[in-house]
Structures are given as structure tokens and as C-alpha cells.
MIMIGU-598939 format. One record per atom (N, C-alpha, C): y, x, z; residue in three letters. Coordinates in steps of 0.02 Angstrom, whole numbers, plus 50000, padded with zeros to 5 digits. Each point is the difference from the previous one (the first is absolute). Example, Ala and Ser with C-alpha at 12.3 -4.5 7.8 and 13.67 -1.06 7.14 Angstrom:
# residues 2
497165066050390ALA;500594995550000ALA;500605004550000ALA;500534998249964SER;500595004250003SER;500554996150037SER;
This chain:
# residues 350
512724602342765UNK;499784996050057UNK;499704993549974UNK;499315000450025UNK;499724991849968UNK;500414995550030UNK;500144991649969UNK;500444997350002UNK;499444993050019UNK;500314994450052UNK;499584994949997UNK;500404993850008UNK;499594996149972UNK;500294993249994UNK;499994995350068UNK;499385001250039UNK;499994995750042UNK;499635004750065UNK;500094998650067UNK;499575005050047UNK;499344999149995UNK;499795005650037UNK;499085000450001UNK;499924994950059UNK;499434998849989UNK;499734994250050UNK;500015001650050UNK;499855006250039UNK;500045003850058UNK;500684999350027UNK;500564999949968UNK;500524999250026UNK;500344993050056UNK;500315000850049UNK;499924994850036UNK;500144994849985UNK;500815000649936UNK;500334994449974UNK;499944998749938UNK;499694997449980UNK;499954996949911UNK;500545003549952UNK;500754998450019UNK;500605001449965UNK;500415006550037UNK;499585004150039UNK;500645003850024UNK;500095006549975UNK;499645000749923UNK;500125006349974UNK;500054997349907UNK;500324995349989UNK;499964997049941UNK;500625005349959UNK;499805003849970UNK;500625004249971UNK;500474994049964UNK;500725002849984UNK;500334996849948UNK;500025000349933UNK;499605007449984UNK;500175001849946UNK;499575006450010UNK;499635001649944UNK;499615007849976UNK;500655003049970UNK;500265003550054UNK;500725003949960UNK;500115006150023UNK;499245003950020UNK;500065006550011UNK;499615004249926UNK;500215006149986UNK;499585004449972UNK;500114994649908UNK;499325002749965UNK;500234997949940UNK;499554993449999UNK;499534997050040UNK;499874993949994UNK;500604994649972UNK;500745002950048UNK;500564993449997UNK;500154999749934UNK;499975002749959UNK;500095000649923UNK;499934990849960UNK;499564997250011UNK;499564995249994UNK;500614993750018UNK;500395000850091UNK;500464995749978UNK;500624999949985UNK;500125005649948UNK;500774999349982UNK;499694997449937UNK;499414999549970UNK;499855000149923UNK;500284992449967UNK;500785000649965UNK;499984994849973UNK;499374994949958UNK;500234994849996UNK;499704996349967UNK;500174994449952UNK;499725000549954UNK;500404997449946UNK;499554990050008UNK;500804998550003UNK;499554993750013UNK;500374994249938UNK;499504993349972UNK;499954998349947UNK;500714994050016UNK;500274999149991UNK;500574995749977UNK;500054993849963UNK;499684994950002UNK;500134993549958UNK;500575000749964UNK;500174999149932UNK;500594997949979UNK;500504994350015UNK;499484994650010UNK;500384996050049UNK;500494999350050UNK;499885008050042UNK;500364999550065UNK;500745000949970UNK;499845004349950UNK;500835001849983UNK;500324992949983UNK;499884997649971UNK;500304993549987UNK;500094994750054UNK;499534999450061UNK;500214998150035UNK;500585004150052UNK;500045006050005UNK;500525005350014UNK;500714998149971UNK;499944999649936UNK;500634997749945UNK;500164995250012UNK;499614994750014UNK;500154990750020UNK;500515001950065UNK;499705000350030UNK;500185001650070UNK;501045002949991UNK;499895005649953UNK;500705001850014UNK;500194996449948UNK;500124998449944UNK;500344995649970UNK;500214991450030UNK;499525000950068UNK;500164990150021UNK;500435004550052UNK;500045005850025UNK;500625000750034UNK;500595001349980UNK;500115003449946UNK;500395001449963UNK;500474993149965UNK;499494995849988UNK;500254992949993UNK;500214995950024UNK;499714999950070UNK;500404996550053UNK;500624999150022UNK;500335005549969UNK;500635001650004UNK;500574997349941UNK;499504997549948UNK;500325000249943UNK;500194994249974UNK;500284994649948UNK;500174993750013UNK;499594998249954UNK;499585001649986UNK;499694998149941UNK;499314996850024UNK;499814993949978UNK;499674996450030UNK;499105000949961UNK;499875001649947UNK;499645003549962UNK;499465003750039UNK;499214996749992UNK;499425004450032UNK;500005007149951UNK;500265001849944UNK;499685002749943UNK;500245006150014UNK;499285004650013UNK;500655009450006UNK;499625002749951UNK;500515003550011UNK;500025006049908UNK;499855007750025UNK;499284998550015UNK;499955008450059UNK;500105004649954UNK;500014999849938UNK;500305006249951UNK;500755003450018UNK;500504997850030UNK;500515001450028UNK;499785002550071UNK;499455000650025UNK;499955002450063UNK;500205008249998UNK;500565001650044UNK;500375009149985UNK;499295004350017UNK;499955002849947UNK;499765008050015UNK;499715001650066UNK;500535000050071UNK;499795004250048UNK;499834994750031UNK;499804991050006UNK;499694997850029UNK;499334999149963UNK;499904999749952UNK;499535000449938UNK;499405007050030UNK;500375006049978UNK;499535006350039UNK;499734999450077UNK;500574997550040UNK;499994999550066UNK;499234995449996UNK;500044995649984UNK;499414993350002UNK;499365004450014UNK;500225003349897UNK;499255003149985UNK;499875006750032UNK;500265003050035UNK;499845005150033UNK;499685004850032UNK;499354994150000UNK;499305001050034UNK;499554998749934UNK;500194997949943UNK;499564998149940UNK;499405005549985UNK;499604997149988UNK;499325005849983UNK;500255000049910UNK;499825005049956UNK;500074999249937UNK;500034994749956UNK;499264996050024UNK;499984995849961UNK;500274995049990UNK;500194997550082UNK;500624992650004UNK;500755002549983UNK;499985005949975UNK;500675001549973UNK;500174998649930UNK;499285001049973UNK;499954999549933UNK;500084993249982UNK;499584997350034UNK;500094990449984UNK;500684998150024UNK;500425003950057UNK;500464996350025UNK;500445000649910UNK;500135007049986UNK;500425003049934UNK;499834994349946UNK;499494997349998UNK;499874994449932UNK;500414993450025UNK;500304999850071UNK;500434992849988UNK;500574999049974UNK;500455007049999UNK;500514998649929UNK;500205007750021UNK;500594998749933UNK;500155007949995UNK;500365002050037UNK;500474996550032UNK;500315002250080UNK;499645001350035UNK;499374997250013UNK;499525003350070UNK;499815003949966UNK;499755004949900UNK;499695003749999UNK;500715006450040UNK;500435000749979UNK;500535003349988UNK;500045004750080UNK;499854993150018UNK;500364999750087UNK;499225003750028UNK;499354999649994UNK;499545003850030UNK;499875004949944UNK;500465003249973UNK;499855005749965UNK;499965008250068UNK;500295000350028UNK;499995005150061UNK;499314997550027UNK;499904995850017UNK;499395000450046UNK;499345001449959UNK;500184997449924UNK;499395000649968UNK;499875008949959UNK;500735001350043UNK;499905009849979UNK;499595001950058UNK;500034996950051UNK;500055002550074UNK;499175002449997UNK;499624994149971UNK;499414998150002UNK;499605008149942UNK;500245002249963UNK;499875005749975UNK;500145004850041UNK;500515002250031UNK;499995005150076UNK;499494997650020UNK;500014998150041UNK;499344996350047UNK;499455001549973UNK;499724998549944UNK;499465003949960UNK;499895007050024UNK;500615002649959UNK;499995006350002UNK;499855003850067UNK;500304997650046UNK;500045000850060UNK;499345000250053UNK;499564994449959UNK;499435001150050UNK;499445005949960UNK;500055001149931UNK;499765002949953UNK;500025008150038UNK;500615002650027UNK;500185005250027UNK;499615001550058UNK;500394993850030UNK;499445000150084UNK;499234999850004UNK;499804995649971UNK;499145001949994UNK;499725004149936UNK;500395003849952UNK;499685002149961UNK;499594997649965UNK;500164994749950UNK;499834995749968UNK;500335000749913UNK;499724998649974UNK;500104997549925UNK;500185007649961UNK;499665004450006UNK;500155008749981UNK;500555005250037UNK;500104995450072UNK;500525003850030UNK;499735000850049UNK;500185008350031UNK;500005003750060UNK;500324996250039UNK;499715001050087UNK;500294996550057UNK;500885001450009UNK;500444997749995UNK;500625005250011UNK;500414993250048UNK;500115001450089UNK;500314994950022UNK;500795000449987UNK;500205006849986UNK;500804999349986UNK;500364995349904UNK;499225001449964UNK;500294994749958UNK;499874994750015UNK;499454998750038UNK;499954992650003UNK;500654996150032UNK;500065003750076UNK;500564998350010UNK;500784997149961UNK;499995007249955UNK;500524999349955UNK;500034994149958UNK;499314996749964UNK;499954994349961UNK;499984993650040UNK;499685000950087UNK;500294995150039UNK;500754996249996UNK;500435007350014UNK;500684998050015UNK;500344997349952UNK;499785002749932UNK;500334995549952UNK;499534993850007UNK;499584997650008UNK;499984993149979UNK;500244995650067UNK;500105004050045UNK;500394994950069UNK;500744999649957UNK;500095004949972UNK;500934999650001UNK;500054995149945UNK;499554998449963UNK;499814993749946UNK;499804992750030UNK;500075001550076UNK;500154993050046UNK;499024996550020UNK;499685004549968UNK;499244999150015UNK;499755001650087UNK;499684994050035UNK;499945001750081UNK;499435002749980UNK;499295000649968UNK;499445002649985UNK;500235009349991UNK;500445000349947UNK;500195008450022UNK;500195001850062UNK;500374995850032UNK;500494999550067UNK;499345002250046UNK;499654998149999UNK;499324998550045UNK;499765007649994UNK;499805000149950UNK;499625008249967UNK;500375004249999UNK;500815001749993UNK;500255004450037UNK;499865001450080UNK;500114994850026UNK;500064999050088UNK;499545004150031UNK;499344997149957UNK;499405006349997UNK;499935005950002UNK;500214999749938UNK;500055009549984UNK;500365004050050UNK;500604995850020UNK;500315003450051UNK;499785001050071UNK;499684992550008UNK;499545001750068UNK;499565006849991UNK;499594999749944UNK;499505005049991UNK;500285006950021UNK;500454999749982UNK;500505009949990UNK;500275000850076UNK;499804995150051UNK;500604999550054UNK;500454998149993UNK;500394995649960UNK;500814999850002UNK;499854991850024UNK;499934998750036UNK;499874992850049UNK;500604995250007UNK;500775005950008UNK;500524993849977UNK;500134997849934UNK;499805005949952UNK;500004997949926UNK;499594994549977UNK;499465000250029UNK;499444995549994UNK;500084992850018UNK;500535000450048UNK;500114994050059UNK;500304996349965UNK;500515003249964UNK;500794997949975UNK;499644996249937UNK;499535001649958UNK;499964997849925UNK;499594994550046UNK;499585000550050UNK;499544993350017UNK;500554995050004UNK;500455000650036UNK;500494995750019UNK;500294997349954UNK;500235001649953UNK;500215000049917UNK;499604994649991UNK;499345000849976UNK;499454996049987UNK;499984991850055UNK;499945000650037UNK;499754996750036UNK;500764993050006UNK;500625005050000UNK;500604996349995UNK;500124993549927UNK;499405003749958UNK;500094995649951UNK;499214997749991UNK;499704998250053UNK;499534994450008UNK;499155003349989UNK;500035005549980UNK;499365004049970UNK;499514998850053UNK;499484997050020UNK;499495000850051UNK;499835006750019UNK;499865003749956UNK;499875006750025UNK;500455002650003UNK;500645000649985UNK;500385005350054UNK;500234997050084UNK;500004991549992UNK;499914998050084UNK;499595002650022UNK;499245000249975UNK;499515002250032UNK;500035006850033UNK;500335003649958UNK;500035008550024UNK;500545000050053UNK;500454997049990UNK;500494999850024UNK;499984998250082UNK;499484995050018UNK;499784997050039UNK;499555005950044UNK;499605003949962UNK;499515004350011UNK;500455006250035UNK;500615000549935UNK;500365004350039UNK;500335000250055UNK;500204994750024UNK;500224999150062UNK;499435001450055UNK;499574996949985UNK;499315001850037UNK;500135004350042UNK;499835009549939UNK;499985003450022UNK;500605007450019UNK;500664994250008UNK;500705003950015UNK;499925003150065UNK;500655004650035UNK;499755002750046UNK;500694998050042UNK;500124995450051UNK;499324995850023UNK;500004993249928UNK;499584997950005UNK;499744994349950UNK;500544993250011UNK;500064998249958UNK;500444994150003UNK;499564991449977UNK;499834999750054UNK;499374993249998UNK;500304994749955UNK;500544998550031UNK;500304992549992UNK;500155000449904UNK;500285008449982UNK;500084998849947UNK;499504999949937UNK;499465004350024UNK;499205000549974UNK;499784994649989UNK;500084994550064UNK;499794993049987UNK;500444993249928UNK;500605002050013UNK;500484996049956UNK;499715002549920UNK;499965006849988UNK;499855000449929UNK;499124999349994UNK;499674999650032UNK;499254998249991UNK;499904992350008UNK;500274999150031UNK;499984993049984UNK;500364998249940UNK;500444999349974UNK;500304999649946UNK;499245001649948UNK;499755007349983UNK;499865000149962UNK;499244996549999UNK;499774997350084UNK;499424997649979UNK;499984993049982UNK;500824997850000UNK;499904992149992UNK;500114999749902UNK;500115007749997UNK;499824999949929UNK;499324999149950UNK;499585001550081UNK;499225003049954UNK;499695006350016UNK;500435005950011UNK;499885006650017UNK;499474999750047UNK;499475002349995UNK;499575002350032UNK;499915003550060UNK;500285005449973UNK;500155007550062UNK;500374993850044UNK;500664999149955UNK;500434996750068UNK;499634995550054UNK;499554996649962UNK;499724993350044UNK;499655004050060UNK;499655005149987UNK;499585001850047UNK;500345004450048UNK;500555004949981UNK;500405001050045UNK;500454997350045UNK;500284994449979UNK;500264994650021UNK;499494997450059UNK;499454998049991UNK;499344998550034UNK;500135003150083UNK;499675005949976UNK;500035006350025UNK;500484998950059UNK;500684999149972UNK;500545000050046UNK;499984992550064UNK;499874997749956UNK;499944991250022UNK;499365002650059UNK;499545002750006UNK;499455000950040UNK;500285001950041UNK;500255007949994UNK;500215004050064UNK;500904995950020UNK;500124996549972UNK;500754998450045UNK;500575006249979UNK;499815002449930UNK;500405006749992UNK;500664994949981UNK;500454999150015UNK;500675000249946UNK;500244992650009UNK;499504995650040UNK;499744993249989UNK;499834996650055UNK;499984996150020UNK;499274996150057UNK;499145002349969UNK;499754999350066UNK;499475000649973UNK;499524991949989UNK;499805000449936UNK;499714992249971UNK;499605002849968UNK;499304998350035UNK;499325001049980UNK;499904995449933UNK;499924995750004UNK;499954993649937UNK;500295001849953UNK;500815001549997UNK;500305003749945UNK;499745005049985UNK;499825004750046UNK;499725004749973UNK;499514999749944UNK;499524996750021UNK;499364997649975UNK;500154996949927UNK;500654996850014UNK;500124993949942UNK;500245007449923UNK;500305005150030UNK;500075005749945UNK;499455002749979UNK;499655002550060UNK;499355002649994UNK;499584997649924UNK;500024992950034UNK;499554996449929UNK;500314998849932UNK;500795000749984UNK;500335001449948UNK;499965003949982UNK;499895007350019UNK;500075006049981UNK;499165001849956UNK;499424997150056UNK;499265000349983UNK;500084995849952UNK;500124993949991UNK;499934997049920UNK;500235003149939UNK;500545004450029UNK;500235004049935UNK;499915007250005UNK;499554998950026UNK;499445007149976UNK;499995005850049UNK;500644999750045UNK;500045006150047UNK;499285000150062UNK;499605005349982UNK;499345001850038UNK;500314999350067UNK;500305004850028UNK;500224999950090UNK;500154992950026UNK;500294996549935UNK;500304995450036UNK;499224994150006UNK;499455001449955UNK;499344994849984UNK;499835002250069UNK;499965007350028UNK;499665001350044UNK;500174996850075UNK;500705001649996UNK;500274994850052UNK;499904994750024UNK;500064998149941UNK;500084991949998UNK;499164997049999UNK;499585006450001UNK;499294997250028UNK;500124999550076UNK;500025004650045UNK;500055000550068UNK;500554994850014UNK;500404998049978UNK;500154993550023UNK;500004995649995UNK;499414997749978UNK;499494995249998UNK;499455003450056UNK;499815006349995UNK;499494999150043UNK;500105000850058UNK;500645000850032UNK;500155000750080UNK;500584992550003UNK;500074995249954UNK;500414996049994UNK;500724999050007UNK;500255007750002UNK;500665001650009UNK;500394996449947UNK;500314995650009UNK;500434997649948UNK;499854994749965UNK;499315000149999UNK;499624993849971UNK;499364998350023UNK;499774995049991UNK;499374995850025UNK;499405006250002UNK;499665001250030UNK;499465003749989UNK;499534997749953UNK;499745004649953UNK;499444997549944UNK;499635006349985UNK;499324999250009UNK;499575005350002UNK;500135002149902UNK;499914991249975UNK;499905001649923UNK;500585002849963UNK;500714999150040UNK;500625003349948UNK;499985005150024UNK;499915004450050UNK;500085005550028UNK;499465004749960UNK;499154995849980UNK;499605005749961UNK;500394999549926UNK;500144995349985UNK;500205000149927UNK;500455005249994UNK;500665000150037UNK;500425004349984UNK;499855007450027UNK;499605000550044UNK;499765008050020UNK;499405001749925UNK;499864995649959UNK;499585002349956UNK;500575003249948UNK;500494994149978UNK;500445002649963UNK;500365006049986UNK;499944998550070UNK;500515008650021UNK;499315005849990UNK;499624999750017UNK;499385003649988UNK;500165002449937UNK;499854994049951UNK;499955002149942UNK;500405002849972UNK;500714999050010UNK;500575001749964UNK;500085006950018UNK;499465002850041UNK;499905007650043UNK;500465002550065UNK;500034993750045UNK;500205002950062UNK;499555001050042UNK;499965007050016UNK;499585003250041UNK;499564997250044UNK;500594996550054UNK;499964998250070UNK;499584993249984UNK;500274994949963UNK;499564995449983UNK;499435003649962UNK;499765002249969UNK;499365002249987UNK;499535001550036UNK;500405001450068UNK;499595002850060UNK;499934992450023UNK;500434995250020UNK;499924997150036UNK;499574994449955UNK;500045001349933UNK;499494993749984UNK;499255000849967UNK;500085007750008UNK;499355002350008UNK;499484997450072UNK;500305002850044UNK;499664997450070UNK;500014992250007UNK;500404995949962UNK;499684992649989UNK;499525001049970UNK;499965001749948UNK;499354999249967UNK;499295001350037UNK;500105004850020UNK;499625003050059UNK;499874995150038UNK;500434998650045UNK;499694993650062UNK;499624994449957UNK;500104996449915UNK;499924996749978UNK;499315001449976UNK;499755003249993UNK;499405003649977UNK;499905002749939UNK;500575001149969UNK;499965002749926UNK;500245007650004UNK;499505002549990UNK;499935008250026UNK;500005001149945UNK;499954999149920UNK;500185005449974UNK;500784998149932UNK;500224993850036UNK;500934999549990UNK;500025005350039UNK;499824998850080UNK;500395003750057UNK;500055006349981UNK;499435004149997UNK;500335005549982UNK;500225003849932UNK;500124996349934UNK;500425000149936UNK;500635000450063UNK;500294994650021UNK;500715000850041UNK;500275005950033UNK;499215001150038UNK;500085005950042UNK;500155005049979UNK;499635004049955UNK;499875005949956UNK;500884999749972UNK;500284993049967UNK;500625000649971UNK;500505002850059UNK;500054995050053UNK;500305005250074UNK;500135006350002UNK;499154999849984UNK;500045008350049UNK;500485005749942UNK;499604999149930UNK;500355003349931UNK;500794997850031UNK;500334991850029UNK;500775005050004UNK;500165000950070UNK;499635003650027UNK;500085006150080UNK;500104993450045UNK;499524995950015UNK;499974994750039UNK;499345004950048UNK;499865005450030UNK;499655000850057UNK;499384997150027UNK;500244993550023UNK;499764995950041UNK;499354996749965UNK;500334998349935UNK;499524994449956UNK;499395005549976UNK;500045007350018UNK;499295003249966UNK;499584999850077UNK;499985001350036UNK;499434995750053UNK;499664996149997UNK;500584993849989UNK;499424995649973UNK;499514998949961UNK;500545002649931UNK;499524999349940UNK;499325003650024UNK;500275006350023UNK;499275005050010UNK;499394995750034UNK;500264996050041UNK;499404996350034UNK;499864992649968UNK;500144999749955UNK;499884994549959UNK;499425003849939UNK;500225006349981UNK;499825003649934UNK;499245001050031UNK;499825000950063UNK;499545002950039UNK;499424993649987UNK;500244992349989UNK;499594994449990UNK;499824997749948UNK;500345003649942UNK;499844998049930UNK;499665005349983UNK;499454997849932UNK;499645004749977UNK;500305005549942UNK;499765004749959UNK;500345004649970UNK;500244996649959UNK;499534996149939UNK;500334997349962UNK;500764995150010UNK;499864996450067UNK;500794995450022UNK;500435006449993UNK;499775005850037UNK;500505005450001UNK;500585000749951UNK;499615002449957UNK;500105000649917UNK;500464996549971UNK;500024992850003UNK;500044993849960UNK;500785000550034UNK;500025000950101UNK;500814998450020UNK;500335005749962UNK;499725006449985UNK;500405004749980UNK;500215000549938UNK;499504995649958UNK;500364998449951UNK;500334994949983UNK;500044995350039UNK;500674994950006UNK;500445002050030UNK;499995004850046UNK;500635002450027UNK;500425005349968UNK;499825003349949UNK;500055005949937UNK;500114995749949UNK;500134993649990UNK;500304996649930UNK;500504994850032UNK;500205000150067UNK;500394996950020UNK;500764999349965UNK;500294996849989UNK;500805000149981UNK;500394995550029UNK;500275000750047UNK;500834996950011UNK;500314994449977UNK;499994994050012UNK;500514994949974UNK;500555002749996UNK;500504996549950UNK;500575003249986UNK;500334995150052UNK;500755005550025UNK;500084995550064UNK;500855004050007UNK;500604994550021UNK;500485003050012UNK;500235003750063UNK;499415005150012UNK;499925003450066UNK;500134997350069UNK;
């Protein structure tokens, strides 16, 4: 089932078919897809500050000076839990108690390898989801939320939806953005859906950064799912999510600017970000900023856009082009088809 971000113009109400989520068929694939996100080394240390001035507070010792090398093991892993490889590696160079103490996680991080190596058939290995799985679970049981995540997956994938649920929850309990995110998603689409709690872990993970989350979060904030409904907030995710790359959410967050839902009306942020989204290859904006071009008089952008439309089953946008194609001469012909045949995609966190 095609899936849409925002209603057709024909429709009476702007917002009254705003899905929550593409979570039918295998499109939904896209948002359980963890994401590995980059970690300052810093934070840990401010993480460590944090519990050592509580830990101290208690203590009679009047002394700013902590000795995070004594920090135990399972608050040590706990911290790093969400660590991508590499801030594990730098964390391991601050002494040999922290190497000692992220030795599990820094196994975990070889499952995990292995693990996606299986699943996409990568690095001389056949697709196989029951090993991947298998190299998942060991690197969750090595206290890693990034396996935690990619199990959750696998299990969604196979049907097992409470198996899936349970490792998101895992994840997300120990701070991972993307397993709130799924987690959030998953509530979404429970039967019946549980709003209020969809909202608590998407928010969480978008005040991390998460993307998906921001725009689902959005999403929710529009329609009043789980929440009040707050246009402005809405808007205010919308444009968090489009700065960090999520297309649906650029596209959005054009139309609200251009119907002023949420924010000031602006002809110029509304083309900018319907171009973006264009480019980054969302359909619907391609269509729709093709036919700017069009009213603008640049007929042969307009139909490069168009032609891109129509190539992804946008209908509507080959009409036009056709009656645009009908005003240019053969050679213009030529020239859109071959800008539209070397086209490529901004890279974009969907």
C-alpha cells in the first residue's frame, strides 16, 4: 500500500490523513533500522562526573578529586552501553580498569560485525538471518544496546513482535535512541496502539537526536495522537528531523511554511525545503516542485523534476510534463532526458 506523508490537496483537511508511521507491508522495514549513532567521548565523562558527585555526596570526604578508575564494572558497561566501537576503544585507553571493565562490550562489537555480515551478505558470507540473529544475541548478552537493537529486528522481521519488543525495551531501558525509537514505533502500531506510551519513548529518543523519532513524534504532535494537538511543536520537530536529513520530515516541514501551519508563512522556506526533499528523492516533492518551476517559467528544471516523479509512479506529474515536452524543441527533449538519466539521490536519513 503506497504510504503518504501528508494529504493530497484535494482533500478537505490539510492534516486529516497524516499517517503515523509507514508500518504496513515491507516498506516498514526502514523504521525499525537501527542506527548507529556517534558518541563524543566526552559524554561518558560527563556521565561518570555526574555519578561519582553522587556517590560523594554521601561521603565525608571533602575532596573534588575522583578516581573514575574505581568506577564498578556494571556501572562502567551500563554507561557505555550504547558505545559505537570506536568510543570504546578510546574509552579502554583511560586506564586499565576501564580497559578490563569494557572488555565484553568490546567482544560484543565483533558479534555485531558478524551479525550484520550474515544479514546482508556481506564480507564472503551468504544471507543467513538465524546466524545473524545468533551473533546478535551474543553481543546483547555482552550488555551491547546496538546488538539489542538488531536482534529486536530480526525478530520483528520473522514475526516474533514480542521477541522483538522485549530486546527494544532492553535497549531503550538503557538509553539507546534507537531502541526508544522502535520502541515508540512499536507502540504505534500495537493492537489497540498505546499513544501515551509511543509518545514517552519518542520523545526521549528525539531529545536525543534520533531522527525517525523527531518526525514521528511530529507526526503525533500534529494529529493529537497520544498528546494535545500543537501545531508549532509539531513544526518545531518537523524542522529537527529535516536538518538532520530525514526527507518526509524536509517535505513537511515545507508545507508548513507554505500553508503556515505552525509557523509564519514563507513562500522562500517552503521552496527551499520542497527542493531538498526533491532532491534527496521524495517523490511527492518532486512533483510538487516541479510544477513551481513550471508556474516560474523554467520549463526545462520543470520537467527534469517531472520525468523524476513520474520514474517514481507519481501519475499526475506525467501530464504535465507531457504538455510542457509538447513546447520544447527536440533537442531540449534530449538534453531533460539526459539529465534526468544521470540523476542521483542525495544521501539522506530517509
Amino acid at each position: 500500500m503506497k504510504q503518504r506523508t501528508w494529504p493530497d490537496r484535494s482533500e478537505c483537511s490539510r492534516f486529516a490523513a497524516l499517517p503515523l508511521a509507514e508500518i504496513n507491508g515491507k516498506k516498514d522495514k526502514e523504521l525499525h533500522q537501527p542506527e548507529v549513532h556517534s558518541r563524543k567521548y566526552g559524554s561518558l565523562s560527563r556521565q561518570i562526573h555526574f555519578y561519582t558527585r553522587s556517590s560523594s555526596s554521601s561521603s565525608s570526604s571533602s575532596s573534588d578529586v575522583h578516581d573514575f578508575s574505581t568506577l564498578p564494572y556494571d556501572v562502567l558497561t551500563r554507561i557505555a552501553a550504547n558505545f559505537t566501537l570506536p568510543n570504546l576503544l578510546a574509552a579502554s585507553l583511560v586506564c586499565r580498569s576501564w580497559r578490563d571493565g569494557l572488555r565484553p562490550l568490546r567482544e560484543a562489537m565483533l558479534f555485531l560485525r558478524w551479525g550484520k555480515r550474515f544479514k546482508h551478505g556481506r564480507g564472503g558470507v551468504r544471507p543467513n538471518l538465524r546466524k545473524a540473529l545468533d551473533s546478535f544475541l551474543k553481543g546483547a548478552a555482552c550488555g551491547s544496546t546496538l546488538a539489542m537493537v538488531d536482534a529486536g529486528l530480526i525478530y520483528w522481521e520473522m514475526g516474533k513482535k514480542e521477541e522483538g519488543i522485549a530486546w527494544y525495551r532492553k535497549a531503550a531501558a538503557l538509553g539507546d535512541p534507537a531502541g526508544q525509537c522502535n520502541l515508540g514505533i512499536s507502540y504505534l502500531q500495537a493492537e489497540p496502539p498505546n499513544m501515551k506510551e509511543a509518545v514517552k519513548w519518542l520523545y526521549q529518543a528525539s531529545c536525543a537526536g534520533h531522527v525517525r523519532a523527531q518526525y514521528q513524534l511530529a507526526l503525533c504532535l500534529h494529529h493529537g495522537r497520544g498528546v494535545d494537538c500543537n501545531l508549532p511543536e509539531a513544526a518545531r520537530w518537523y524542522l529537527k528531523a529535516a536538518e538532520g536529513g530525514y526527507v518526509r520530515a524536509m517535505y513537511n516541514i515545507s508545507l508548513c511554511y507554505s500553508f503556515g501551519e505552525g509557523l509564519v508563512h514563507s513562500h522562500r522556506q517552503a521552496r527551499k525545503w520542497m527542493k531538498r526533499a526533491a532532491d534527496h528523492g521524495h517523490s511527492k516533492a518532486q512533483f510538487e516542485h516541479g510544477l513551481g518551476l513550471f508556474s516560474e517559467g523554467e520549463m526545462m528544471k520543470a520537467v527534469v523534476y517531472l520525468e523524476l516523479a513520474t520514474r517514481a509512479g507519481e501519475t499526475a506529474a506525467s501530464h504535465v510534463k507531457n504538455v510542457i515536452l509538447q513546447q520544447l524543441s527536440a533537442t531540449s527533449r534530449d538534453r531533460v532526458m539526459i539529465l534526468a538519466d544521470s540523476w542521483r539521490a542525495l544521501p539522506s536519513s530517509r
